[in-house]
VEXVO-380904 format. One record per residue (C-alpha): residue in three letters; x, y, z; residue number from 1. Coordinates in Angstrom, 3 decimals, decimal comma, always signed. Layout:
PT rest       px       py       pz  nr
PT  Ala        X        Y        Z NUM
...
END
This chain:
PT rest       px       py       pz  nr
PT  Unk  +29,305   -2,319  -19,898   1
PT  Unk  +25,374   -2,682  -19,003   2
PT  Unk  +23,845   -5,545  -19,533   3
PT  Unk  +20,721   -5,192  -21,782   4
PT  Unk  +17,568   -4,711  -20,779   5
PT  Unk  +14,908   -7,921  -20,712   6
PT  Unk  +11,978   -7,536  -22,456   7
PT  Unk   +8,723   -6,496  -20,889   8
PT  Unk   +7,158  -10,258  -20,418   9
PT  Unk  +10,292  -11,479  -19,345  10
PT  Unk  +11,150   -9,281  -16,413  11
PT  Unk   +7,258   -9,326  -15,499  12
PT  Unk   +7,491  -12,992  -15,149  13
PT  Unk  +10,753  -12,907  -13,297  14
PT  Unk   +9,359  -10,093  -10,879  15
PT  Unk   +5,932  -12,220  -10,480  16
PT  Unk   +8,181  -15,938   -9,798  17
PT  Unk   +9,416  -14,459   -7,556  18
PT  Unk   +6,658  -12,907   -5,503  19
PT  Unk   +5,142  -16,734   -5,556  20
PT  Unk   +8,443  -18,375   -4,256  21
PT  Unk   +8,999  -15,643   -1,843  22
PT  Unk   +5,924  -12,880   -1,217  23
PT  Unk   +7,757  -10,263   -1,463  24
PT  Unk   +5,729   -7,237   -2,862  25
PT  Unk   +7,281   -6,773   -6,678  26
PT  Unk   +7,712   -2,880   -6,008  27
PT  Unk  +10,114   -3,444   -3,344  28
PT  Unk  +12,152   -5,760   -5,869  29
PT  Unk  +16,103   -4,410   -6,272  30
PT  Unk  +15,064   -4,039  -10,079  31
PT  Unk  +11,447   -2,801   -9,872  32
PT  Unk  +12,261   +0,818  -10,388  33
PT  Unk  +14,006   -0,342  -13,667  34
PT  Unk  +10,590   -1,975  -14,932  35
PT  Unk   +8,731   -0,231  -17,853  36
PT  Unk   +5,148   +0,948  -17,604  37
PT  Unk   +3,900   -2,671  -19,517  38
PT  Unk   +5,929   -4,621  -17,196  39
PT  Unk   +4,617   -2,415  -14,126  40
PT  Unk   +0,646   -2,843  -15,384  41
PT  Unk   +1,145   -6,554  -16,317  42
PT  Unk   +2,704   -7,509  -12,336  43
PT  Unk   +0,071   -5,325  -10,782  44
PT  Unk   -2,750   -6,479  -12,955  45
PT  Unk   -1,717   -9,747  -12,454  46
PT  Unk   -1,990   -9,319   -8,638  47
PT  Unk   -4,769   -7,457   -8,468  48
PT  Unk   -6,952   -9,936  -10,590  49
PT  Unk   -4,928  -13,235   -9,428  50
PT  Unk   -8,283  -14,819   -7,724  51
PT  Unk  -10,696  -14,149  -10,980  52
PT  Unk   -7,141  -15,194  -13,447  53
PT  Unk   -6,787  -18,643  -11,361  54
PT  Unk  -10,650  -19,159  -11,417  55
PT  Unk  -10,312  -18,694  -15,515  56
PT  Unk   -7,406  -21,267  -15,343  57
PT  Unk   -9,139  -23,572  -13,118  58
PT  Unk  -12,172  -23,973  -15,606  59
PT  Unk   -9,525  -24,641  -18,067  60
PT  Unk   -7,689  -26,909  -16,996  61
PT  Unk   -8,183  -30,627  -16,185  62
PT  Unk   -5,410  -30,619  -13,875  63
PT  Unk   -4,174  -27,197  -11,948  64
PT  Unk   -0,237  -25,872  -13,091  65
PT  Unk   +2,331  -25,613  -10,855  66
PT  Unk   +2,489  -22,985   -8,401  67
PT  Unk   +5,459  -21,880  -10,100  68
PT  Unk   +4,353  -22,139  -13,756  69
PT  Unk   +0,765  -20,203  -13,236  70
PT  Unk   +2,938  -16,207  -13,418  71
PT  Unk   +3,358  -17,413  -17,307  72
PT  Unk   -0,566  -18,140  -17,659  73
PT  Unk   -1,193  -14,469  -15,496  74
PT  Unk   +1,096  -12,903  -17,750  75
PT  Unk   -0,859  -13,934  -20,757  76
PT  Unk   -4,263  -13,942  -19,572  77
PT  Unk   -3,892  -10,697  -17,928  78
PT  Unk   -3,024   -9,521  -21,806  79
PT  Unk   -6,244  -11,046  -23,573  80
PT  Unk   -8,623  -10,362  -20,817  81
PT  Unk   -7,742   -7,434  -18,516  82
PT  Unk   -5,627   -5,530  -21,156  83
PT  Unk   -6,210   -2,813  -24,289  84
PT  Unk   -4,139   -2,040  -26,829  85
PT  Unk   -2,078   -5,218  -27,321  86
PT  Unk   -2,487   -7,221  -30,442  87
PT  Unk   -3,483  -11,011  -29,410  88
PT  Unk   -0,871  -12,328  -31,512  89
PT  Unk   +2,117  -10,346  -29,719  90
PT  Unk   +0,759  -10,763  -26,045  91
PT  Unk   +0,813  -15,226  -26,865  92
PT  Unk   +4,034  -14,807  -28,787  93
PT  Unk   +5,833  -12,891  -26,659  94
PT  Unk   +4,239  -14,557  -23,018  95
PT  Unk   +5,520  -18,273  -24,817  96
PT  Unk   +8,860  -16,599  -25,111  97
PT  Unk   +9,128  -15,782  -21,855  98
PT  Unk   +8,454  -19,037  -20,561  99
PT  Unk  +11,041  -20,595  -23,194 100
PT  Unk  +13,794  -18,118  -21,855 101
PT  Unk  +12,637  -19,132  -18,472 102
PT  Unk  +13,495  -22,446  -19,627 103
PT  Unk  +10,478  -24,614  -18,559 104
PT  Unk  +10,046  -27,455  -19,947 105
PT  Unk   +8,350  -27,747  -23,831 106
PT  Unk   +5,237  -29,238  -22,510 107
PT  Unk   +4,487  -26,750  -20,197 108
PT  Unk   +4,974  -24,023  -22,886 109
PT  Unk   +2,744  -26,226  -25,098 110
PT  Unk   -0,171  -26,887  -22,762 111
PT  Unk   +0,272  -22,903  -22,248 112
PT  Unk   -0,211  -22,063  -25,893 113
PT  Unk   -2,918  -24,663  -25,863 114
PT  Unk   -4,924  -23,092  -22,864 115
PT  Unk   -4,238  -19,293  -24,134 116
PT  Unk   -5,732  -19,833  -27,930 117
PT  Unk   -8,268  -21,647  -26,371 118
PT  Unk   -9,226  -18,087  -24,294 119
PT  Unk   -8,485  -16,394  -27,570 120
PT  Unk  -11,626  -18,943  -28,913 121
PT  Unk  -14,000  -18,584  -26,309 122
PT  Unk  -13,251  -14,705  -25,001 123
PT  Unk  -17,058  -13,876  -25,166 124
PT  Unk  -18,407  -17,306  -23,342 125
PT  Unk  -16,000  -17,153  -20,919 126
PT  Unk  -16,160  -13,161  -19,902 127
PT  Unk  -20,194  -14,594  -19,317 128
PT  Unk  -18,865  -17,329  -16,909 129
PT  Unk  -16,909  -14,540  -14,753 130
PT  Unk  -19,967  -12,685  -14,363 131
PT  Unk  -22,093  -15,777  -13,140 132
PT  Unk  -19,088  -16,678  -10,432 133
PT  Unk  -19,166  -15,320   -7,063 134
PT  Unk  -17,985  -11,843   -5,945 135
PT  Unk  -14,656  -13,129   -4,489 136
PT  Unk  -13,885  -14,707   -8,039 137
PT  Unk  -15,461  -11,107  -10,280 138
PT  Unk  -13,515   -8,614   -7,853 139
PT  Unk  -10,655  -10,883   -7,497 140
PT  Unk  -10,460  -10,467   -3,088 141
PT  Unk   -9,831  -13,795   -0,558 142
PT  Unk  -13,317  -15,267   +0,457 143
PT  Unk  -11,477  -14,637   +4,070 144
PT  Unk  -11,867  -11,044   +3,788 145
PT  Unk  -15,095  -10,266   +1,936 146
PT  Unk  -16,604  -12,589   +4,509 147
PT  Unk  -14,899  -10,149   +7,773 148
PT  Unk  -15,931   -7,012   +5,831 149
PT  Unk  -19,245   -8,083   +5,053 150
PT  Unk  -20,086   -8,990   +9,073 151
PT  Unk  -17,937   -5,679   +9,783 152
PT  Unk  -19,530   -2,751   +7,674 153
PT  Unk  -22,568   -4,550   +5,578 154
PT  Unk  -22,437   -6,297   +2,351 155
PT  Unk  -22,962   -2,914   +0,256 156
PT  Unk  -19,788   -1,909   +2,170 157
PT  Unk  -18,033   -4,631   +1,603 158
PT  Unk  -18,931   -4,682   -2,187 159
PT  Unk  -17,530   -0,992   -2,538 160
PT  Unk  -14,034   -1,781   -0,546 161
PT  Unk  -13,831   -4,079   -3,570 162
PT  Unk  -14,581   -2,229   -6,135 163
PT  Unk  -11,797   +0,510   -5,002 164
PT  Unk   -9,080   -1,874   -4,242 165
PT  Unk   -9,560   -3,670   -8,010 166
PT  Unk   -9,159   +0,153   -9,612 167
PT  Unk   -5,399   +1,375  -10,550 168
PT  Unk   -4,357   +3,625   -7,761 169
PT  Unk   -4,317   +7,120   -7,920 170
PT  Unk   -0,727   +9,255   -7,462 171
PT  Unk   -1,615  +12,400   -4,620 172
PT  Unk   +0,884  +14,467   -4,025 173
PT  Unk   +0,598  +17,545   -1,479 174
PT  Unk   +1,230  +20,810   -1,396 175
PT  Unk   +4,181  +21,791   +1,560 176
PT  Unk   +3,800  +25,535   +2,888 177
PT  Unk   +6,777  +26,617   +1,699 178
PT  Unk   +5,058  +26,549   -1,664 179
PT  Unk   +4,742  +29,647   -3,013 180
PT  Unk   +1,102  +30,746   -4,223 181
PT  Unk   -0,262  +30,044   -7,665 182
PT  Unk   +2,393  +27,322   -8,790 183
PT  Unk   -0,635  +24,782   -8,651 184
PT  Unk   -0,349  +22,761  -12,769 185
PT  Unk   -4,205  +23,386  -13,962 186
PT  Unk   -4,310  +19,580  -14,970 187
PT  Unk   -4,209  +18,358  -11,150 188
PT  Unk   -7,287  +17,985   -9,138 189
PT  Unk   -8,022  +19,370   -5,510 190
PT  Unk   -8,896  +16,437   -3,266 191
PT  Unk  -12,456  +16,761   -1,688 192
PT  Unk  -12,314  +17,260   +2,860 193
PT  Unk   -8,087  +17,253   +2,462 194
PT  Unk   -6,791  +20,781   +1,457 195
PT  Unk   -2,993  +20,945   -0,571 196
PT  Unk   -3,797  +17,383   -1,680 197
PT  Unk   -3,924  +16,728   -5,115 198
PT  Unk   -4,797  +14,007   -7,410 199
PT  Unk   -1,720  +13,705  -11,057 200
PT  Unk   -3,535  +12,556  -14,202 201
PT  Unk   -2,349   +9,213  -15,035 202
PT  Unk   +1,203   +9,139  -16,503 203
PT  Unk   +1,761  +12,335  -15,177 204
PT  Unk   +5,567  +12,604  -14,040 205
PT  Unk   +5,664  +13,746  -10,548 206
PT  Unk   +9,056  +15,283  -10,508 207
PT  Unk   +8,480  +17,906  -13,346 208
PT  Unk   +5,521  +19,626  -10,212 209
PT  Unk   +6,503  +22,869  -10,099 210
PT  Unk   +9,031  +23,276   -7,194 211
PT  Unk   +9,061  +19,861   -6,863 212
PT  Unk  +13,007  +19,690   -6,047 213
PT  Unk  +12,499  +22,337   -3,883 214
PT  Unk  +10,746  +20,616   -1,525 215
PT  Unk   +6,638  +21,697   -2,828 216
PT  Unk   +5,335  +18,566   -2,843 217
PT  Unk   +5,231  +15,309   -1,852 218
PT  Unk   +3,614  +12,545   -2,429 219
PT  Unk   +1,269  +10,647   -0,040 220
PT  Unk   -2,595   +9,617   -0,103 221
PT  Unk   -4,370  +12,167   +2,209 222
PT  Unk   -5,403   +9,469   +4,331 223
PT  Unk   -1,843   +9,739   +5,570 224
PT  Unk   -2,737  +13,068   +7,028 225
PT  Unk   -5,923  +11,740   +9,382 226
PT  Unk   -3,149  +10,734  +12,057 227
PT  Unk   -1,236  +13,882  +12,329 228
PT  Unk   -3,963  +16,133  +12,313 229
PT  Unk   -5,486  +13,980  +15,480 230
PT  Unk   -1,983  +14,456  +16,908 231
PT  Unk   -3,144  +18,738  +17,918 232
PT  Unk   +0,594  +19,435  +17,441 233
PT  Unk   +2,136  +23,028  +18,561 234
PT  Unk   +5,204  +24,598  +18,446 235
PT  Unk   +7,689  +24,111  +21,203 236
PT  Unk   +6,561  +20,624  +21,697 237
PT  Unk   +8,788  +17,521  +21,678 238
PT  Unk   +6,893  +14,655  +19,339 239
PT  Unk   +8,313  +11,526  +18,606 240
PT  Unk   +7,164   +9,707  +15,005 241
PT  Unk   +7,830   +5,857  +16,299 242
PT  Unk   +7,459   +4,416  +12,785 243
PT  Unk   +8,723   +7,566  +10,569 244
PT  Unk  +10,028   +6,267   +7,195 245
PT  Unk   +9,366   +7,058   +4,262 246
PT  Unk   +8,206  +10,298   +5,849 247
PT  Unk   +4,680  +11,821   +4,616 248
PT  Unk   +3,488  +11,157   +8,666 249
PT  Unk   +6,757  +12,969  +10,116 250
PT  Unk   +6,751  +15,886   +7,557 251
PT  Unk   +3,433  +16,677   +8,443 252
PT  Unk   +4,211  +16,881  +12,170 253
PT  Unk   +7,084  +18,902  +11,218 254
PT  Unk   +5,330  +21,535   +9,377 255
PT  Unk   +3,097  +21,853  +12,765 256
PT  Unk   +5,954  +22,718  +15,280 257
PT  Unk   +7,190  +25,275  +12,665 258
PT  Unk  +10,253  +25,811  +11,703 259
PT  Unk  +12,132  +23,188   +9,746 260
PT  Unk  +10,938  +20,725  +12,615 261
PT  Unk  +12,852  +21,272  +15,573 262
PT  Unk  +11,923  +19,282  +18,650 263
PT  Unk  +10,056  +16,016  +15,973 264
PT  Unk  +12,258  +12,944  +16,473 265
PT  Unk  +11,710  +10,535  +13,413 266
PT  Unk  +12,290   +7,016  +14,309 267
PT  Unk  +12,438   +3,884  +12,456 268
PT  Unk  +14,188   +0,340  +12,886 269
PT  Unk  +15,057   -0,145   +9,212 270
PT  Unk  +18,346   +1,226   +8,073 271
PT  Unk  +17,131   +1,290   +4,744 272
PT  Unk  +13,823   +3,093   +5,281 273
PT  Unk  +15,670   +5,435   +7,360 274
PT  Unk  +18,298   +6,734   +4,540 275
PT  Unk  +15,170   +7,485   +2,282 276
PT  Unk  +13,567   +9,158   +5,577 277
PT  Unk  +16,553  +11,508   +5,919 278
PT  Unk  +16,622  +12,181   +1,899 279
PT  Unk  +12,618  +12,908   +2,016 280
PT  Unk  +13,385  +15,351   +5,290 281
PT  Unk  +16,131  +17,115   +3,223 282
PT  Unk  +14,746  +18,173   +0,349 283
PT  Unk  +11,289  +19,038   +1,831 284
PT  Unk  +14,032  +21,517   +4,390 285
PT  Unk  +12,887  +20,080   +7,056 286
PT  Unk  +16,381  +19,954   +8,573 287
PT  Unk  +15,869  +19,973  +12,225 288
PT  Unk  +13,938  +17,167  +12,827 289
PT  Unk  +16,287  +14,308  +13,883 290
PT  Unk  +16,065  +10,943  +12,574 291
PT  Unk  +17,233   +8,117  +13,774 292
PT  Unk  +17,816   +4,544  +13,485 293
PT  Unk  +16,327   +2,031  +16,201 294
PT  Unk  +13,592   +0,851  +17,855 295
PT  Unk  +11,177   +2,742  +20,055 296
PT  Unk  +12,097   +0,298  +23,208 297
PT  Unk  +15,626   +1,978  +23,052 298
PT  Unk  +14,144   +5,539  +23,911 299
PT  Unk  +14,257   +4,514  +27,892 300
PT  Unk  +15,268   +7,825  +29,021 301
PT  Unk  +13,253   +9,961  +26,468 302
PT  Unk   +9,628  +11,236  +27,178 303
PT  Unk   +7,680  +13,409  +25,103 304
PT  Unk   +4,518  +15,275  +24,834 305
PT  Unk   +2,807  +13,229  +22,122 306
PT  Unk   +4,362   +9,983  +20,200 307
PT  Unk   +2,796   +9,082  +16,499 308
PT  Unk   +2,632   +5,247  +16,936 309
PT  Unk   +2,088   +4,359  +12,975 310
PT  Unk   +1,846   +0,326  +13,647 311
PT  Unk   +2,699   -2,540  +11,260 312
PT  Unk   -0,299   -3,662   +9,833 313
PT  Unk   -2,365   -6,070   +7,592 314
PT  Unk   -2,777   -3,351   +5,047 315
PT  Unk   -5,928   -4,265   +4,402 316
PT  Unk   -7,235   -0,570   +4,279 317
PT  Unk   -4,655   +0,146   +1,027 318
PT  Unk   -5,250   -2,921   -1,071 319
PT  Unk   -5,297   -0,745   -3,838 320
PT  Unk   -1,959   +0,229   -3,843 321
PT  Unk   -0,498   -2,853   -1,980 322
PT  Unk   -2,393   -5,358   -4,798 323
PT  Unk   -0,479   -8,299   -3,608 324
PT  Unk   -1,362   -7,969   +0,204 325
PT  Unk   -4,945   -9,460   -0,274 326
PT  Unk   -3,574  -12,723   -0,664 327
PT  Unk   -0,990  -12,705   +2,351 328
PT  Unk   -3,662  -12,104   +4,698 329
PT  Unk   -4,613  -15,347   +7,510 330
PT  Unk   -5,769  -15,320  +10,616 331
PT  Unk   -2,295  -16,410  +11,493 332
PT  Unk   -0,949  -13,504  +10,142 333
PT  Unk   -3,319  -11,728  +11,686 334
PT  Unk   -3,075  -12,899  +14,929 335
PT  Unk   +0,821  -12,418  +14,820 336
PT  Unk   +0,829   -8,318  +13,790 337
PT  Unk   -1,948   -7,635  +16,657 338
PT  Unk   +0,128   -9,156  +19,202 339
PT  Unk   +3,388   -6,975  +17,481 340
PT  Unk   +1,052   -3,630  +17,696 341
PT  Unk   -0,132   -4,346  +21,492 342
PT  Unk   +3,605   -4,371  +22,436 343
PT  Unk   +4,249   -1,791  +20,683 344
PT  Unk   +1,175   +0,265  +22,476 345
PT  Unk   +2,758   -0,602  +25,568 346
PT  Unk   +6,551   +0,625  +24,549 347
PT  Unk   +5,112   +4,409  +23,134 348
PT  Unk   +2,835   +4,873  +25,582 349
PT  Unk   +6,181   +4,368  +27,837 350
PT  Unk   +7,688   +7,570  +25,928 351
PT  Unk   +4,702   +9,911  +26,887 352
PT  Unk   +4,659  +12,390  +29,521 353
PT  Unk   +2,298  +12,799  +32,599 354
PT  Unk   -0,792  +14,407  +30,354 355
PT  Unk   +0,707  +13,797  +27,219 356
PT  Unk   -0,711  +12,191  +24,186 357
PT  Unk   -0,467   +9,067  +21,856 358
PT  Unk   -1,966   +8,337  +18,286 359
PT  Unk   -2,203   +4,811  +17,050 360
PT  Unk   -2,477   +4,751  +13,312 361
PT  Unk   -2,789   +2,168  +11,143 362
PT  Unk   -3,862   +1,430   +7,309 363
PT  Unk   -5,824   -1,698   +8,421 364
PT  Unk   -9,529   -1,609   +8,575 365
PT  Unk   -9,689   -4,601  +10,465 366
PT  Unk  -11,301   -4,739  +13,883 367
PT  Unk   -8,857   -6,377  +15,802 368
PT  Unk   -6,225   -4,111  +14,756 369
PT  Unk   -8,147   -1,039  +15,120 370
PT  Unk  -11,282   -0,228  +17,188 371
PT  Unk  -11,069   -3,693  +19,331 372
PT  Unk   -6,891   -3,096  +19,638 373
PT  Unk   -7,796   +0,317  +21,288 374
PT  Unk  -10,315   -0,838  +23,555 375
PT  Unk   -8,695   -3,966  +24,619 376
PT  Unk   -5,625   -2,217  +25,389 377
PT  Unk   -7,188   +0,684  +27,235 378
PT  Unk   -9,238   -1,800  +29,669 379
PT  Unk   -5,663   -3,405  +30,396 380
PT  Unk   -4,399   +0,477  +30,538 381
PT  Unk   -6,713   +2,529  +33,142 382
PT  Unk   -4,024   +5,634  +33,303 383
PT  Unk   -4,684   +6,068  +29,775 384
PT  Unk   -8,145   +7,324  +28,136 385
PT  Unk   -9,649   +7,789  +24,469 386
PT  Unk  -10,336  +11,203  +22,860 387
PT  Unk  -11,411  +10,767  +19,935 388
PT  Unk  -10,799   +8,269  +16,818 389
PT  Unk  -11,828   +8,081  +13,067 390
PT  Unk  -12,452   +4,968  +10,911 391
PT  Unk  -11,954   +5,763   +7,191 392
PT  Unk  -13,008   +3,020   +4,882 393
PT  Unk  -11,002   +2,704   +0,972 394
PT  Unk  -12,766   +4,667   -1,390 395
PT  Unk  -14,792   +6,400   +1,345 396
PT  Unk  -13,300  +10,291   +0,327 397
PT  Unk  -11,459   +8,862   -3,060 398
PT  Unk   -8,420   +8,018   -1,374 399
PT  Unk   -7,453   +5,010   +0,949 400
PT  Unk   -8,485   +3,482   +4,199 401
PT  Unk   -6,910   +4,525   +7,652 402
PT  Unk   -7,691   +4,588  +11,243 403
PT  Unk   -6,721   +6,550  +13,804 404
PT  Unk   -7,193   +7,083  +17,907 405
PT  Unk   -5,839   +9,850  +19,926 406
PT  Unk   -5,376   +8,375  +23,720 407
PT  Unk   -4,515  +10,888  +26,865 408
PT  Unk   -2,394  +10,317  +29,504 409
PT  Unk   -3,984  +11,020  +32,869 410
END
């Protein structure tokens, strides 16, 4: 027998508790695939907004909640502020019932009805006071970050790459070439510079794309396709994807050898991510390709013309789709996954053959990880030479950021 399902507020709380107690993002939650569309748009729109929601609450407040109580006060603001097409009455209701069947404490529920009627009173004076408050606090982003992107690519810049990252993302899905001509829906939109990309209407169900179990689409932002293209792929090569899973990079570099990908091995360390590797492989036919399960330090007798080094990264370059990542980001943190990618530099360019290539990708924009990374490790690297990289900032073409560098093996 199932259990039955929690209501909306409830599981949005649950899914945003825990995100504060442990920062794990929500959609990789056992139970976020089980989330309605509400409960979906309230956790996201939470996250995306938390900086302007906690200013709101902050001005509120004579004395700041618990860490562990504010998801209740998200939930509910998020509803009267952020929010059409919920009646005021339902979203306070139903956010104080939450927090009951959370079971905190009456006073904590009370001080929350106090502080959302209150909002409720004073909508108009306080959507005034956001505008007057500082960009971090209007577009919701880390003072941290606006600060490096402002020094980095201008303030205008800096003001657009938060604009994008506070709009809902955007689903793309591509077009394989086994498709077969004219099966393109007439409500999908061709993607500017990135041909057999596509942009779904909102709510638009990927799996009913024509073909779409047959291995005609899939779905990835085209800035996942800057990276392979660098890569100059042809058939009868042997090309390793270090970092494979899910799969949009690999299938790509399959498609260029020809085939159903014979001679592309598709690494990745987690066992997890490798399962839905395979599954994306399979039904997009690319059955030759061999995937595997490891790191890219265990490849010591393996060399290959070109490796796809696809790096763990700050994500600052897909904030709009990774809403929560904003706030993980420190110069600590930072510091750590730079010092993770030069290793990592070091072990692929250890899989490349005499004249070979190696692309470094990542979906950070930040300096250190990108354009400094490179040079740094190329100065410490003389056998090893750039060809050519590109820099593409969120929003830039409609679609996220990326960078990527194609280096050459002397």
């Amino acid at each position: 027998m199932t259990s039955p399902r929690p209501s909306e507020r409830v599981h949005a709380l649950r899914l945003l508790r825990e995100w504060v107690k442990t920062g794990m993002p929500p959609d990789e939650a056992d139970d976020w695939f089980d989330a309605t569309p509400l409960t979906r748009e309230l956790v996201l729109t939470s996250l995306r907004n938390k900086g302007r929601l906690d200013a709101v609450i902050h001005h509120l407040s004579s004395r700041p909640p618990a860490a562990d109580f504010r998801p209740v006060l998200w939930i509910g603001l998020t509803q009267l502020l952020l929010l059409d097409g919920i009646a005021e009455h339902a979203a306070v209701h139903e956010t104080l019932e939450a927090a009951h069947k959370a079971k905190f404490p009456k006073p904590m529920i009370g001080y929350a009805n106090g502080l959302l009627r209150n909002v409720l009173r004073r909508r108009g004076e306080l959507e005034t006071w956001i505008a007057g408050q500082p960009l971090s606090v209007r577009l919701s982003h880390p003072d941290i970050l606006l600060r490096r992107w402002t020094e980095a690519f201008g303030a205008e810049r800096a003001e657009g790459i938060c604009q994008w990252n506070q709009q809902r993302a955007v689903t793309f899905a591509r077009r394989t070439p086994d498709a077969p001509a004219g099966d393109v829906p007439l409500d999908l939109t061709p993607v500017k510079d990135f041909p057999n990309f596509f942009a779904l209407p909102r709510g638009y169900l990927p799996t009913t794309l024509p073909g779409f179990t047959e291995g005609h689409w899939y779905l990835q932002d085209p800035s996942t396709s800057l990276a392979p293209a660098l890569m100059q792929v042809k058939p009868g090569e042997r090309i390793l994807d270090a970092c494979a899973a899910p799969g949009g990079k690999a299938a790509l570099l399959a498609e260029a050898l020809g085939g159903r990908g014979a001679g592309l091995v598709a690494l990745d360390p987690n066992p997890g991510r490798v399962d839905r590797l395979g599954e994306n492989l399979q039904r997009l036919r690319l059955t030759d390709v061999s995937v595997r399960c490891g790191e890219i330090g265990s490849l010591t007798d393996e060399r290959f013309d070109a490796v796809l080094l696809d790096v763990p990264c700050s994500n600052t370059g897909v904030l709009q789709r990774r809403v929560d990542a904003r706030w993980r980001f420190s110069r600590r943190a930072l510091q750590e996954v730079t010092q993770l990618q030069t290793r990592l530099l070091d072990q692929g360019a250890a899989r490349v053959k005499p004249g070979g290539r190696l692309v470094y990708s990542t979906c950070s924009i930040e300096p250190e990880e990108t354009v400094q990374q490179v040079k740094t490790w190329l100065e410490a690297n003389p056998a090893w030479h750039l060809e050519e990289e590109i820099l593409l900032l969120p929003g830039e073409k409609s679609c996220d950021g990326a960078y990527a560098a194609r280096l050459r093996k002397c």
